[in-house]
MIDOSE-1310 file (N, C-alpha, C; in nm, 2 decimals, decimal comma, always signed):
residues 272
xxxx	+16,62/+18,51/+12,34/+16,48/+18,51/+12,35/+16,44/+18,64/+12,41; +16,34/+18,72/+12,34/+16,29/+18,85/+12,42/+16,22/+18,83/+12,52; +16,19/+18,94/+12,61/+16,09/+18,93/+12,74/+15,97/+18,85/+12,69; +15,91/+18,92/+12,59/+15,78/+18,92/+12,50/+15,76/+18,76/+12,48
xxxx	+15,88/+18,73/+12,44/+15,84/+18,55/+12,42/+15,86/+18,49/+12,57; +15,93/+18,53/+12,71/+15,92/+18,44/+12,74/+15,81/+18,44/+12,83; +15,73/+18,56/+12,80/+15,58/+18,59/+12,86/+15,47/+18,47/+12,81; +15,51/+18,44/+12,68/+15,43/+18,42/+12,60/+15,44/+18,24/+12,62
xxxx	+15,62/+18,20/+12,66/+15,64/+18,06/+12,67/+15,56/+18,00/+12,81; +15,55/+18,12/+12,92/+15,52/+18,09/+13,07/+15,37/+18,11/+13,04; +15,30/+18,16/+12,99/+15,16/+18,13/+12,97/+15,08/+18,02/+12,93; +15,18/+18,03/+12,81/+15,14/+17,86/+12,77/+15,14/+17,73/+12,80
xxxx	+15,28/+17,73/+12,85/+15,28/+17,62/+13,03/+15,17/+17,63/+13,08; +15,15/+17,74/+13,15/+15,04/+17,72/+13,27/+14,92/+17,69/+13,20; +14,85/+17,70/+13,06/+14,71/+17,64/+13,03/+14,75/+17,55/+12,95; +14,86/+17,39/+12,98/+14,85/+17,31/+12,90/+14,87/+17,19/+12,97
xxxx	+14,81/+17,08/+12,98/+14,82/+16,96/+13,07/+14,81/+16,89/+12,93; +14,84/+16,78/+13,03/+14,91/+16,68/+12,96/+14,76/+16,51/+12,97; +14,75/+16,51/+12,86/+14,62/+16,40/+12,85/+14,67/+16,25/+12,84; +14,57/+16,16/+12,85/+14,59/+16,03/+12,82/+14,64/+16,02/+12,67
xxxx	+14,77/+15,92/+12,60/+14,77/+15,92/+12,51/+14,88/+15,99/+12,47; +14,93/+16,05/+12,52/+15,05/+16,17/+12,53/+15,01/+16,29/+12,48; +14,86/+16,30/+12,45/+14,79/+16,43/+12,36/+14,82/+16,52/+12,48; +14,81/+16,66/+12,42/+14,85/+16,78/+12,50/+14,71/+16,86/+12,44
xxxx	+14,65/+16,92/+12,61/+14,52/+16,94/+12,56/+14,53/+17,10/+12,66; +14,46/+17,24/+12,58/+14,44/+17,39/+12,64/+14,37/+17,33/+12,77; +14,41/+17,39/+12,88/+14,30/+17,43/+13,00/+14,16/+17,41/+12,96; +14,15/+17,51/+12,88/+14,00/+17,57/+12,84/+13,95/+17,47/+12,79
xxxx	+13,99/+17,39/+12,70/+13,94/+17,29/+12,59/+13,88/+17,14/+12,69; +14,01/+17,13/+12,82/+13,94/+17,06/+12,90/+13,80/+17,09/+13,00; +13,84/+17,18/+13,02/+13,72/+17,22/+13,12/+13,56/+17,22/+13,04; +13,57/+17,24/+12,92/+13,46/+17,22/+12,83/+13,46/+17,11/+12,84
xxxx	+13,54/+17,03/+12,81/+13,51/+16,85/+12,79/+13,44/+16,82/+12,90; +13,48/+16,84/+13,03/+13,45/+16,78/+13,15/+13,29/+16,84/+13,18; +13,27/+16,96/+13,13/+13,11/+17,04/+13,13/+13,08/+16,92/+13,04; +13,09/+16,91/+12,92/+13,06/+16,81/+12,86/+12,99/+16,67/+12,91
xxxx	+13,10/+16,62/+12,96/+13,08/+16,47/+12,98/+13,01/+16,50/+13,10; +12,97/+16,59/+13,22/+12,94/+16,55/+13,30/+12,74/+16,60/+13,29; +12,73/+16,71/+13,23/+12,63/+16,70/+13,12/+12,55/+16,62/+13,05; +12,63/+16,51/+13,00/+12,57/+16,38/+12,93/+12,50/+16,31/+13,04
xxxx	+12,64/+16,28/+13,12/+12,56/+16,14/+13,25/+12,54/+16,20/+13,33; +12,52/+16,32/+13,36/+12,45/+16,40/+13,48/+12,53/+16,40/+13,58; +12,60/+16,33/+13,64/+12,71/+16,33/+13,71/+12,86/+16,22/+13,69; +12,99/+16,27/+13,76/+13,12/+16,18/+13,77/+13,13/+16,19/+13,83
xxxx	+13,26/+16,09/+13,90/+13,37/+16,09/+14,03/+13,49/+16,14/+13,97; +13,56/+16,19/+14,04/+13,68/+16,26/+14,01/+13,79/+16,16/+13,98; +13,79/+16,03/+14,04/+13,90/+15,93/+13,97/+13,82/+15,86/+13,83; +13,69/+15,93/+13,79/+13,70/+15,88/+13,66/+13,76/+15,95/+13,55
xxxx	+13,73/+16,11/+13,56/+13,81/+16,19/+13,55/+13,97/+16,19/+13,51; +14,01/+16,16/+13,64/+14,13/+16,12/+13,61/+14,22/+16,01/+13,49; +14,13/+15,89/+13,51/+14,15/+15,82/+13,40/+14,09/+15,88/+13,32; +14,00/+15,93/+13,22/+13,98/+15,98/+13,13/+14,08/+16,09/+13,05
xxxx	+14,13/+16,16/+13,16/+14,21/+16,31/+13,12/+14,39/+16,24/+13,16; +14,39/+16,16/+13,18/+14,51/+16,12/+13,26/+14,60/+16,24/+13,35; +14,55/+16,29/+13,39/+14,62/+16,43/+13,48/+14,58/+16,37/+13,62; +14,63/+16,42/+13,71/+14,67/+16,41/+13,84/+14,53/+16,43/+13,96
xxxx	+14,45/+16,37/+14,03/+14,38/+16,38/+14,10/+14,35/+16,55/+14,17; +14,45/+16,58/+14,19/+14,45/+16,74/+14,25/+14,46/+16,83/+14,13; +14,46/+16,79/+14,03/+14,47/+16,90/+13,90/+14,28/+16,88/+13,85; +14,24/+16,76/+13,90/+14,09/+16,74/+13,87/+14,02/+16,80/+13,97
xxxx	+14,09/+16,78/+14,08/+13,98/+16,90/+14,19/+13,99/+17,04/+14,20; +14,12/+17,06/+14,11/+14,12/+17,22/+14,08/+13,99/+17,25/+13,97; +14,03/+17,16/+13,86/+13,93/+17,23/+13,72/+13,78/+17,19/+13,79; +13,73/+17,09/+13,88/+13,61/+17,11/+13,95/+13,55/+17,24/+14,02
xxxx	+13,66/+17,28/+14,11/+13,63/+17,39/+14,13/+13,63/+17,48/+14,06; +13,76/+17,53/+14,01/+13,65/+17,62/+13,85/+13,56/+17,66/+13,81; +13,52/+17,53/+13,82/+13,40/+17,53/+13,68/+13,27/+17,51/+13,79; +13,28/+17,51/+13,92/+13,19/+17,54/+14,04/+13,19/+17,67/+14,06
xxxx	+13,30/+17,71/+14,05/+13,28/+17,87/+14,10/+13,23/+17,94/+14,00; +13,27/+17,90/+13,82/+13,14/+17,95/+13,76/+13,01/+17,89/+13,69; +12,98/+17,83/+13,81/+12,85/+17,76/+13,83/+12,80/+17,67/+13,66; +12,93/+17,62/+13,59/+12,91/+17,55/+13,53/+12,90/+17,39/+13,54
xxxx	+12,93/+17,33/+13,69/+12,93/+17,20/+13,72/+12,86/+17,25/+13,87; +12,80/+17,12/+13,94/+12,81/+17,17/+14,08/+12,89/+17,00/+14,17; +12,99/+17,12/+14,23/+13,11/+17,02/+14,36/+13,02/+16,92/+14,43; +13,03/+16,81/+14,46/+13,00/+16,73/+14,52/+13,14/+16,65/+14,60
xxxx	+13,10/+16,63/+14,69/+13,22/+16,47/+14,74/+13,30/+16,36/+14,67; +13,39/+16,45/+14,59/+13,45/+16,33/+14,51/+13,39/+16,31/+14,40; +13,32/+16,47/+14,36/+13,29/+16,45/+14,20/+13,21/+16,58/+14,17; +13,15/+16,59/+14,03/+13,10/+16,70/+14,04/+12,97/+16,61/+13,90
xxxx	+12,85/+16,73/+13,94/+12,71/+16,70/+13,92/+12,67/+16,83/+13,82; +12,59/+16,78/+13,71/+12,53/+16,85/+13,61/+12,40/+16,98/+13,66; +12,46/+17,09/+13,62/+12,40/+17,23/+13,69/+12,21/+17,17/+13,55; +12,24/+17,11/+13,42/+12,12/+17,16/+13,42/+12,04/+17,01/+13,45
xxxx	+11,90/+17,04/+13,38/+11,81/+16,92/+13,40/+11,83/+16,77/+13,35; +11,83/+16,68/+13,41/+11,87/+16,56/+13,37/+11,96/+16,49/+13,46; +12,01/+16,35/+13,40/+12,07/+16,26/+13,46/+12,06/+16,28/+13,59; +11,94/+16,24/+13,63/+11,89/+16,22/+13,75/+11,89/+16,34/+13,85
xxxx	+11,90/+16,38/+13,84/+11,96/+16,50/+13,94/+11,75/+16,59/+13,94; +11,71/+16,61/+13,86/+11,58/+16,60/+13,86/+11,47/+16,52/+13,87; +11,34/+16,53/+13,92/+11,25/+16,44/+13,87/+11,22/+16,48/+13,77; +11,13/+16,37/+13,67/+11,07/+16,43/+13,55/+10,92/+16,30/+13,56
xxxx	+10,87/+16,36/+13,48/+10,70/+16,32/+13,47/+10,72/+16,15/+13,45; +10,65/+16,12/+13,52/+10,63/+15,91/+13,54/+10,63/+15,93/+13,42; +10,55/+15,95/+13,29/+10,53/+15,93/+13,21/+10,63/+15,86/+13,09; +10,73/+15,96/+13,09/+10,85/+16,04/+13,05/+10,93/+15,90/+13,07
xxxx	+10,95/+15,91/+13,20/+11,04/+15,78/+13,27/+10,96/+15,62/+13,26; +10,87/+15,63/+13,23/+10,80/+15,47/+13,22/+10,85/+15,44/+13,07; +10,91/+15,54/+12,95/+10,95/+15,45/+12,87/+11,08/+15,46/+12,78; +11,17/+15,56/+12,94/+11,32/+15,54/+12,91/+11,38/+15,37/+12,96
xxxx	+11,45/+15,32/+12,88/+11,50/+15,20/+12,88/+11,42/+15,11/+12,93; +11,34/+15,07/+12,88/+11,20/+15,02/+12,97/+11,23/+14,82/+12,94; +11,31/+14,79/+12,79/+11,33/+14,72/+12,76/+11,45/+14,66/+12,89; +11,53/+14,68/+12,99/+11,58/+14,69/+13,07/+11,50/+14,69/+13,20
xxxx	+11,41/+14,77/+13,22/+11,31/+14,80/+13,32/+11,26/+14,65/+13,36; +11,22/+14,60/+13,26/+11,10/+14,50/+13,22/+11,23/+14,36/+13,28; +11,34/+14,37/+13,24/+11,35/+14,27/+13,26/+11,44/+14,25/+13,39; +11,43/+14,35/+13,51/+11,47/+14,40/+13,62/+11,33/+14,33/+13,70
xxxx	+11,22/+14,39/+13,65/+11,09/+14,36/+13,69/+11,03/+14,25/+13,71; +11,07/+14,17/+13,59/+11,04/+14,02/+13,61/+11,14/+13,92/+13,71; +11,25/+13,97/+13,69/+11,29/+13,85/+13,84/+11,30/+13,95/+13,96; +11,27/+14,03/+13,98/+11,26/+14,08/+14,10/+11,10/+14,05/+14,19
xxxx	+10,96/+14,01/+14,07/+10,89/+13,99/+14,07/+10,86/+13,85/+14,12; +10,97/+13,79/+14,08/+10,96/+13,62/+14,11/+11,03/+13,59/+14,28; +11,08/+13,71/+14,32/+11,13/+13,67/+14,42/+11,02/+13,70/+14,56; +10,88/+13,75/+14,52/+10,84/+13,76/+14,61/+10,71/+13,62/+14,62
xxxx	+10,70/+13,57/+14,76/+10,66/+13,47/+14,79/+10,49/+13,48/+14,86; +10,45/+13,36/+14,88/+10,31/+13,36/+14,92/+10,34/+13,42/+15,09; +10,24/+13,45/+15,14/+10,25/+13,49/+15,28/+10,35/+13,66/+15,28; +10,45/+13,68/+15,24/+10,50/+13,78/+15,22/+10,40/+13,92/+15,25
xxxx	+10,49/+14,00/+15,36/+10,42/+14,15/+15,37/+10,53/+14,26/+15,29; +10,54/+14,32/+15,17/+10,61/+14,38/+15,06/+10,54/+14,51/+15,05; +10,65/+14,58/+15,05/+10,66/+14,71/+15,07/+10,69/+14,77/+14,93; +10,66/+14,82/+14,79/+10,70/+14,85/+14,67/+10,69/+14,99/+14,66
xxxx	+10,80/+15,04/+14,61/+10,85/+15,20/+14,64/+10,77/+15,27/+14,48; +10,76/+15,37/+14,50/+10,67/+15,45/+14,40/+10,83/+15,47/+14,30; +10,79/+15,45/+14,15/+10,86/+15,42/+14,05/+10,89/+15,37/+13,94; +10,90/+15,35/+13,83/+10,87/+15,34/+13,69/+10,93/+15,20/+13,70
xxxx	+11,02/+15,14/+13,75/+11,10/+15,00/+13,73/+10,95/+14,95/+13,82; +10,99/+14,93/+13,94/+10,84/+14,90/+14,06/+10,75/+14,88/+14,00; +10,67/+15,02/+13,89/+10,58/+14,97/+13,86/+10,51/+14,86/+13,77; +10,65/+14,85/+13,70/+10,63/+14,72/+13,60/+10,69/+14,58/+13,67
xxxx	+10,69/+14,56/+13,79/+10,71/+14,46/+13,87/+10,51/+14,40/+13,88; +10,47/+14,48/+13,86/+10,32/+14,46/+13,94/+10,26/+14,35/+13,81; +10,27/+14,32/+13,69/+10,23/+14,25/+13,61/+10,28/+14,11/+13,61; +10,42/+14,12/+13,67/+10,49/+13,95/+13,66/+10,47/+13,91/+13,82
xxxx	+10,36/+13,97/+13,92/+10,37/+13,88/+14,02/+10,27/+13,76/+14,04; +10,27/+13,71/+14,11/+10,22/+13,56/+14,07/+10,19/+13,46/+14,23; +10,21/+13,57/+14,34/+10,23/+13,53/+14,49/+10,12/+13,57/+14,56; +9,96/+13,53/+14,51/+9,86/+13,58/+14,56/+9,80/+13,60/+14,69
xxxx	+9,86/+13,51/+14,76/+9,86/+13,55/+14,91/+9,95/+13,64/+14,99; +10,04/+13,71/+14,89/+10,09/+13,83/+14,98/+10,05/+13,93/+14,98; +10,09/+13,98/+15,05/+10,01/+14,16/+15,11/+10,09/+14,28/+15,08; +10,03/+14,41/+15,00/+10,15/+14,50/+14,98/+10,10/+14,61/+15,01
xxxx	+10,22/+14,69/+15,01/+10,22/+14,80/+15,07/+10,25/+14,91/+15,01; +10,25/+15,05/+14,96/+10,29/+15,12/+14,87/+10,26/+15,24/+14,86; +10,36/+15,38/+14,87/+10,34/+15,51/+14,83/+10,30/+15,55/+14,73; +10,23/+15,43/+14,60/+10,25/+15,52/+14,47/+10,14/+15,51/+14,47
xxxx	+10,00/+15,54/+14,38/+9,92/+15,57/+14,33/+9,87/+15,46/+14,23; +9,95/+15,49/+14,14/+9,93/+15,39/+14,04/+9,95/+15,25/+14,06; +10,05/+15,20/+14,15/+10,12/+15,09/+14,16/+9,98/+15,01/+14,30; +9,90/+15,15/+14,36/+9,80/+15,06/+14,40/+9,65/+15,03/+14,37
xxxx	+9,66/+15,08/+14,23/+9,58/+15,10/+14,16/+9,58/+14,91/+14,08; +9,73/+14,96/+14,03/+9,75/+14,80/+13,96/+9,76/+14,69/+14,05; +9,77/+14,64/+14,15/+9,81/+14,60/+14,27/+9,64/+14,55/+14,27; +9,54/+14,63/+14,27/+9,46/+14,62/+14,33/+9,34/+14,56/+14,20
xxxx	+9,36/+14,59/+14,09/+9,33/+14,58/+13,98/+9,33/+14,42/+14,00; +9,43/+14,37/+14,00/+9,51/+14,24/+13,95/+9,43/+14,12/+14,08; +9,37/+14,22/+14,18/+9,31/+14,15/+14,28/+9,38/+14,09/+14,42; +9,52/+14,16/+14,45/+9,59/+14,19/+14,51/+9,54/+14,21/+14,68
xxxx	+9,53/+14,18/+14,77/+9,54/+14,30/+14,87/+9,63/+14,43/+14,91; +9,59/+14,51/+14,89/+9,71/+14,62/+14,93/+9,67/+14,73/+15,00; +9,73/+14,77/+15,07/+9,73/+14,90/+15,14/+9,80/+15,03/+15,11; +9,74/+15,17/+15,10/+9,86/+15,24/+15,00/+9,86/+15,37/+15,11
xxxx	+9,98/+15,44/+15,17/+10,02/+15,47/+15,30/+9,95/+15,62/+15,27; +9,91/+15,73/+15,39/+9,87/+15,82/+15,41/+9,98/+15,97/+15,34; +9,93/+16,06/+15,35/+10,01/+16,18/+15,32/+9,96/+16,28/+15,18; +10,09/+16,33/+15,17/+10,09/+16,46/+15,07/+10,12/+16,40/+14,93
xxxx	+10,04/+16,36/+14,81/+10,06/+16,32/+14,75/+10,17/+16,43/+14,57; +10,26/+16,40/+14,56/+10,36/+16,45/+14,50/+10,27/+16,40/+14,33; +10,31/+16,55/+14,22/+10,22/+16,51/+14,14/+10,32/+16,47/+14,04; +10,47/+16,52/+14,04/+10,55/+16,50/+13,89/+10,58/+16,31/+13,91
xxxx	+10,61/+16,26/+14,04/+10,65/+16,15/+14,08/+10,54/+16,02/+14,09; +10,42/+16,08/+14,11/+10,26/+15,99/+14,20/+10,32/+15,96/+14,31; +10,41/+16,06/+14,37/+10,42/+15,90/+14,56/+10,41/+16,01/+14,64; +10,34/+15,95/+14,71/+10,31/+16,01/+14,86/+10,44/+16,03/+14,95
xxxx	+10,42/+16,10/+15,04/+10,59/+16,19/+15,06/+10,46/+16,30/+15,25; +10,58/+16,33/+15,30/+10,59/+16,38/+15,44/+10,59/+16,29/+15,55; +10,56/+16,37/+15,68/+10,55/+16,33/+15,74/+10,44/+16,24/+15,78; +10,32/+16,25/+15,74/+10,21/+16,12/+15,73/+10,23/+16,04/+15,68
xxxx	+10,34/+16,01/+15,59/+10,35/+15,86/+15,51/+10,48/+15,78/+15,65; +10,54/+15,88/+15,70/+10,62/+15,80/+15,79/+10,59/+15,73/+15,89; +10,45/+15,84/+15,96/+10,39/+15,78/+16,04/+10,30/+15,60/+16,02; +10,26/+15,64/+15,89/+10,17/+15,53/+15,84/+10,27/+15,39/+15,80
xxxx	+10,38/+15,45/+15,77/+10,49/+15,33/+15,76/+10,53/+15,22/+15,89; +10,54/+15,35/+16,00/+10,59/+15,29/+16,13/+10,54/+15,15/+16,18; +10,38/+15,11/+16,12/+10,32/+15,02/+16,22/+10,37/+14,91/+16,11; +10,45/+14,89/+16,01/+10,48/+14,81/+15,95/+10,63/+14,70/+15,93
xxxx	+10,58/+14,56/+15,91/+10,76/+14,52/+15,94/+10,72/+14,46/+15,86; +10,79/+14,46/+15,74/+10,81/+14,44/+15,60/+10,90/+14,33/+15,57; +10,84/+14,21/+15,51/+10,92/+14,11/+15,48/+11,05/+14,12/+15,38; +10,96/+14,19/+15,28/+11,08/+14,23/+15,20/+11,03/+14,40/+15,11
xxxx	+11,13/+14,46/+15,03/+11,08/+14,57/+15,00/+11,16/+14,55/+14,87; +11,09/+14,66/+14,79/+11,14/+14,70/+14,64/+11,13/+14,85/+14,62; +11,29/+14,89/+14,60/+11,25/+15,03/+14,59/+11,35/+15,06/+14,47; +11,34/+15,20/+14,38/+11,36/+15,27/+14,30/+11,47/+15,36/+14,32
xxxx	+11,58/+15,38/+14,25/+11,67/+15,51/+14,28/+11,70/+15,60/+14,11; +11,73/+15,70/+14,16/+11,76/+15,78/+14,06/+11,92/+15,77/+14,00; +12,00/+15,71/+14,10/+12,12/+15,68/+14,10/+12,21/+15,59/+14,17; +12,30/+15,55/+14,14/+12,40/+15,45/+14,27/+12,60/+15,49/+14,28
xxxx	+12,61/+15,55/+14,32/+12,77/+15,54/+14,32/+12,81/+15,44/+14,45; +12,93/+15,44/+14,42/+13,04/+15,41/+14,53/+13,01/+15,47/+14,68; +13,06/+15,60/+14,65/+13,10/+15,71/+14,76/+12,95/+15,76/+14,84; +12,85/+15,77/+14,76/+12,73/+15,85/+14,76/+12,60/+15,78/+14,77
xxxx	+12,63/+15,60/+14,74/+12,53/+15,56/+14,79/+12,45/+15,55/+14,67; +12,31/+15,50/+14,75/+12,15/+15,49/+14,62/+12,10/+15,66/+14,68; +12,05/+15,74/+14,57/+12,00/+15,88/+14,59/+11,88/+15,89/+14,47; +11,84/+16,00/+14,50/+11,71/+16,05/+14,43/+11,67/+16,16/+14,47
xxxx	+11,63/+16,30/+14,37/+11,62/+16,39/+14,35/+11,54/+16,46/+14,51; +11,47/+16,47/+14,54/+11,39/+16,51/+14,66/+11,43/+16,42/+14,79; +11,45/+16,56/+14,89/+11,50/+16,52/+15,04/+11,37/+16,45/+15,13; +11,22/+16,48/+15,09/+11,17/+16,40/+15,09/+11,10/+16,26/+15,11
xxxx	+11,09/+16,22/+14,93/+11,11/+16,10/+14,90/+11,22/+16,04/+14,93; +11,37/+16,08/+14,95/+11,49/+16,01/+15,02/+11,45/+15,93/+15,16; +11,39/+16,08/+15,25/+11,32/+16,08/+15,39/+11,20/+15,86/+15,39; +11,11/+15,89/+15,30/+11,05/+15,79/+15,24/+11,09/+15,66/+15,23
xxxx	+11,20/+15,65/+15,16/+11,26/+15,54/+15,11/+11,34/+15,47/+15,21; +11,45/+15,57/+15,28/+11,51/+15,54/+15,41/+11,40/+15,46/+15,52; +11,29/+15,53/+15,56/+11,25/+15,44/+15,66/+11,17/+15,33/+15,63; +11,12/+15,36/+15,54/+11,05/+15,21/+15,47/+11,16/+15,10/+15,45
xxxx	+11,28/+15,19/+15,39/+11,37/+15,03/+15,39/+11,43/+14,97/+15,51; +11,40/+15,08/+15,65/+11,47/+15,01/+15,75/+11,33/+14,88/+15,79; +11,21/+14,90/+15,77/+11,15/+14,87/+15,80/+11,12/+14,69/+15,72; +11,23/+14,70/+15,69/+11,20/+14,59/+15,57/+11,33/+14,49/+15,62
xxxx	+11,29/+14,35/+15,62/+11,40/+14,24/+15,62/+11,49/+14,20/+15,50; +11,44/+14,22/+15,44/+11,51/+14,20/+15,30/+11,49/+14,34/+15,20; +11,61/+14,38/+15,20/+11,57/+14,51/+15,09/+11,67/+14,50/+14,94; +11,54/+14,55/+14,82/+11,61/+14,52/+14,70/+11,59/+14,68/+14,62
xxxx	+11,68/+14,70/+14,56/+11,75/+14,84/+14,50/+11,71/+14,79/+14,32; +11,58/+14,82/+14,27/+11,59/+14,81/+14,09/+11,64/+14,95/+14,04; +11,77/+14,90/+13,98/+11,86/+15,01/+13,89/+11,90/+14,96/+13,79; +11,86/+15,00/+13,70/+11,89/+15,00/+13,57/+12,03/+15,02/+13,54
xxxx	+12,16/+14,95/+13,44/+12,27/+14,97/+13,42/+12,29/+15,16/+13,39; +12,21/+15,20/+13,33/+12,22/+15,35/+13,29/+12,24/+15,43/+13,45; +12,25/+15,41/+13,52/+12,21/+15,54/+13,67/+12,34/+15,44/+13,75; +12,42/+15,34/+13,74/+12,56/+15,34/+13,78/+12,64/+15,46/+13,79
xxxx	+12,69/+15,51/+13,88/+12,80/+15,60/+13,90/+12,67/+15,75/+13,86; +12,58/+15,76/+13,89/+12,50/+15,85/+13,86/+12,49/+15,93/+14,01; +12,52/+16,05/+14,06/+12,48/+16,10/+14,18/+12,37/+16,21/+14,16; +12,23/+16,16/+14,25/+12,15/+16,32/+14,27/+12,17/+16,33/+14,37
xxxx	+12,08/+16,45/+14,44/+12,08/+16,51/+14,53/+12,09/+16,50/+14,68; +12,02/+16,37/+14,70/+11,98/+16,33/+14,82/+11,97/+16,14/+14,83; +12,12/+16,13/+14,96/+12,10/+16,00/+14,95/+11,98/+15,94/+15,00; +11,94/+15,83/+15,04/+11,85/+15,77/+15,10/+11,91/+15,63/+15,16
xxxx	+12,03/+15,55/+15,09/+12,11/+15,43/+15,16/+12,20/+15,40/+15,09; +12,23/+15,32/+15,17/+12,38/+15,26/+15,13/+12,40/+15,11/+15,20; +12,51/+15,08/+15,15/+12,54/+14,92/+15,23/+12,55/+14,83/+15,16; +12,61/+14,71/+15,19/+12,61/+14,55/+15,10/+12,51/+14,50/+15,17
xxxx	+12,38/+14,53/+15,26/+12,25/+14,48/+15,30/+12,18/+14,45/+15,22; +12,21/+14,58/+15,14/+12,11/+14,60/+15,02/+12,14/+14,48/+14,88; +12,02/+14,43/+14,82/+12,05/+14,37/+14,69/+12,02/+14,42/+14,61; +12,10/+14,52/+14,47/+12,07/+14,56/+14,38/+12,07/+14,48/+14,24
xxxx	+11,94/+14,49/+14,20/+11,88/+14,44/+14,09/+11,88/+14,48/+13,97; +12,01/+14,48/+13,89/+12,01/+14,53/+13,80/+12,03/+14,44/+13,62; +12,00/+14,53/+13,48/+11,99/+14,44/+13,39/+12,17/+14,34/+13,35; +12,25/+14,47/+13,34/+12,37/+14,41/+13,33/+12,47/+14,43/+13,44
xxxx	+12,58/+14,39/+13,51/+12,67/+14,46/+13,55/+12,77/+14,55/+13,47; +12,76/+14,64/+13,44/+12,89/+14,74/+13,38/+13,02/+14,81/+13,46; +12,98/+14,80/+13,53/+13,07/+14,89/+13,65/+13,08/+14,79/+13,74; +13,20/+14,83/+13,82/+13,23/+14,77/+13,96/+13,19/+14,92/+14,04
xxxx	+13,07/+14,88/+14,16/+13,05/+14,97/+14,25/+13,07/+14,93/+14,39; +13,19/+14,95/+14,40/+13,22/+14,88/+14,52/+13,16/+14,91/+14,67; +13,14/+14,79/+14,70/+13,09/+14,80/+14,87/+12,92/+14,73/+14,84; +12,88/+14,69/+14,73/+12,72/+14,62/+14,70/+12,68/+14,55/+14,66
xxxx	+12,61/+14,49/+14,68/+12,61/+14,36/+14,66/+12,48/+14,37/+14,52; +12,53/+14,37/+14,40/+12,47/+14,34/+14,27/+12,53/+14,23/+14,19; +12,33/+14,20/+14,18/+12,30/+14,06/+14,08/+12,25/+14,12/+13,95; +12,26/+14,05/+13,89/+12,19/+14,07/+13,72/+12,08/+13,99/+13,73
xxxx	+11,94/+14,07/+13,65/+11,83/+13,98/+13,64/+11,83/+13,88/+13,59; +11,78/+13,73/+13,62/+11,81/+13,63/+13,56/+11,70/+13,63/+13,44; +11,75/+13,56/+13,29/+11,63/+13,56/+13,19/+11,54/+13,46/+13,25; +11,44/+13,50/+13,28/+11,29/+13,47/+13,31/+11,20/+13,39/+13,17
């Protein structure tokens, strides 16, 4: 064998891993996949990765970094997150979001809606699931509370009492956000609360695009005896930017289980 080949044999080693399946797949060809897939659902974890590519946990935090350093993915804790717009990692216009998977939304909305009771003080977080909670409730002697705009608009429509909190009102989202809304939260103890996430992993928690609204969500939910998480099966294993909570305190309310997300305590909406 000449030098020339065995330049040529030691090259080829180094850009060829070994896939699930016994398939033998270029460096390059993975690193695209993984821009790819992470692209689609906006974010992974790196032991999903792993099962997917069948290669070795530290051969997945190598091609993460990579593909970080040329700002084709962005590193996170145990995964890596979609550089462009989408899969939660942004907000985008209520609009927009009031009629992605809404057939799911709706039916998140209706038993999350049944669980709130007469006398109840309810705290409902600004959000496209939340807001379609406000048509199936049926507990006219409770009192609510709420950053969104619209949700106290309907709330109030419906002949509701509600109160809807102070501050800087955010225009792509409708929810009120700073430091006035925290203040205006403080004098409240919330029987129970309903709030909205952009995403849920394992590792990372419930999150949502702005450090803000996170800021928001956080203290309103400490402020609450019973707190419930409406997430839609789509935003499992989904990471943005900024957590807001975590815990098996929490009840998340979602349409199907798909995932095991361990450490939470999720129910499936009952058919209503």
């Amino acid at each position: 064998m000449s030098e020339f080949d065995c330049i040529i044999q030691i090259e080829t080693v180094k850009n060829v891993q070994t896939i699930k399946g016994g398939e033998r797949m270029l460096l390059e060809e993975r690193l695209d996949e993984i821009v790819k897939i992470v692209n689609e659902r906006g974010s992974i974890s790196n032991q999903e990765l792993v099962k997917m590519f069948g290669a070795s946990e530290s051969t997945i935090r190598r091609d993460i970094t990579t593909l970080a350093n040329d700002n084709r993915v962005i590193r996170v804790h145990g995964g890596a997150m979609s550089v462009v717009s989408g899969g939660g990692m942004e907000d985008s216009e209520v609009s927009a979001r009031r009629i992605q998977n809404s057939d799911e939304k709706i039916k998140i909305a209706k038993y999350a809606a049944s669980l709130i009771n007469e006398g109840d003080l309810v705290y409902i977080d600004a959000g496209t699931t939340t807001e379609y909670m406000i048509e199936y409730i049926t507990a006219k002697d409770a009192t609510f509370v709420t950053n969104a705009l619209s949700h106290a608009v309907g709330l109030a429509r419906k002949g509701f009492k509600v109160y809807i909190i102070g501050g800087l009102i955010k225009s792509v989202t409708e929810a009120i956000i700073d430091s006035e809304a925290i203040i205006s939260l403080s004098k409240y103890n919330f029987t129970k609360g309903f709030f909205g996430t952009n995403g849920l992993s394992s590792d990372r928690g419930f999150t949502t695009p702005d450090v803000r609204e996170a800021d928001i969500k956080n203290f309103a939910m400490r402020r609450c005896a019973k707190k419930f998480v409406l997430c839609d099966s789509s935003k499992f294993n989904k990471i943005s930017k900024a957590t807001f909570a975590a815990g098996s305190d929490i009840t998340v309310i979602t349409d199907k289980i798909t995932e095991n997300i361990k450490g939470y305590n999720i129910k499936e909406a009952a058919q209503l």
